[in-house]
N, C-alpha and C positions, 0 to 999 in steps of 0.2 A: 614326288619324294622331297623335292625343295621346301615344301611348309613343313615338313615333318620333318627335316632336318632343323630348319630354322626354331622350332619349338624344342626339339632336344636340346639344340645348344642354349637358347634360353633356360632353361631349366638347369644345366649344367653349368650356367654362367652366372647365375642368381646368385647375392651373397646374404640378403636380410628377409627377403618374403616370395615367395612364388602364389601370385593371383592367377587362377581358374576359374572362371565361368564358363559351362557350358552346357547344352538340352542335356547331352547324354553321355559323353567321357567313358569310351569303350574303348580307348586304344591301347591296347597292351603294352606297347612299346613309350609310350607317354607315360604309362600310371609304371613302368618298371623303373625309367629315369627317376620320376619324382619321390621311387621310395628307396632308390641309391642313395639321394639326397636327405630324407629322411634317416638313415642309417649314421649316417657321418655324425657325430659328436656336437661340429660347430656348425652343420645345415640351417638351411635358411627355414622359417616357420613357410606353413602353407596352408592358404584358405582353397577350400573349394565351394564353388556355389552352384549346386545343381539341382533342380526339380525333384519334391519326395518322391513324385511317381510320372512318368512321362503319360500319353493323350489317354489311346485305347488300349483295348487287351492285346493285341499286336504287338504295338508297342512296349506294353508290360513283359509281356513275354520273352521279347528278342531283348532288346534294347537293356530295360531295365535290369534283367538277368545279366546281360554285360558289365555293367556298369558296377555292378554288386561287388562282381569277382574282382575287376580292376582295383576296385575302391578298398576291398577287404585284404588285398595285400599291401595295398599301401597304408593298413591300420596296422598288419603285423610287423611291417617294416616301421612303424614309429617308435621308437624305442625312447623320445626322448621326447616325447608328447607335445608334438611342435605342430599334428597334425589335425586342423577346424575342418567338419562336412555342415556345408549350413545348408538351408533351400528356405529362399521367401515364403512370407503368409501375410495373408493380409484377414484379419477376422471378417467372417461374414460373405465373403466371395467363395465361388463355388470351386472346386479344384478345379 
């Protein structure tokens, strides 16, 4: 519980940007801090940079689904449009 503490208080300690990268960002309790933060009038902007789709259908399935619902409340919680979803590409490499 020590790194998930440590990520909340970052989050909550942030004043101008909160940087995210990660495979899959399914943690409820992460995407609900970062869209308190979101809410706040004078919150910090926030990129996230996550894969359009993780490996196999497995993955699709569990993961991806997670990550939807995480990611899709913290769209509702942006009220103040401070909130970027990007994921690299590179043309011509294969997913």
């Amino acid at each position: 519980r020590e790194v998930e503490q440590l990520y909340l208080d970052a989050i909550r300690q942030a004043r101008r940007c909160i940087y995210i990268e990660n495979q899959y960002f399914t943690a409820r309790c992460l995407g609900e801090a970062v869209g308190e933060r979101l809410g706040e009038p004078e919150g910090p902007e926030v990129v996230l940079v996550l894969p359009r789709h993780t490996g196999g259908w497995l993955e699709q399935m569990t993961m991806d689904v997670l990550r939807s619902r995480v990611v899709g409340r913290m769209q509702q919680a942006d009220r103040h449009g401070r909130l970027r979803v990007l994921y690299p590409h590179q043309p011509g490499l294969a997913d």
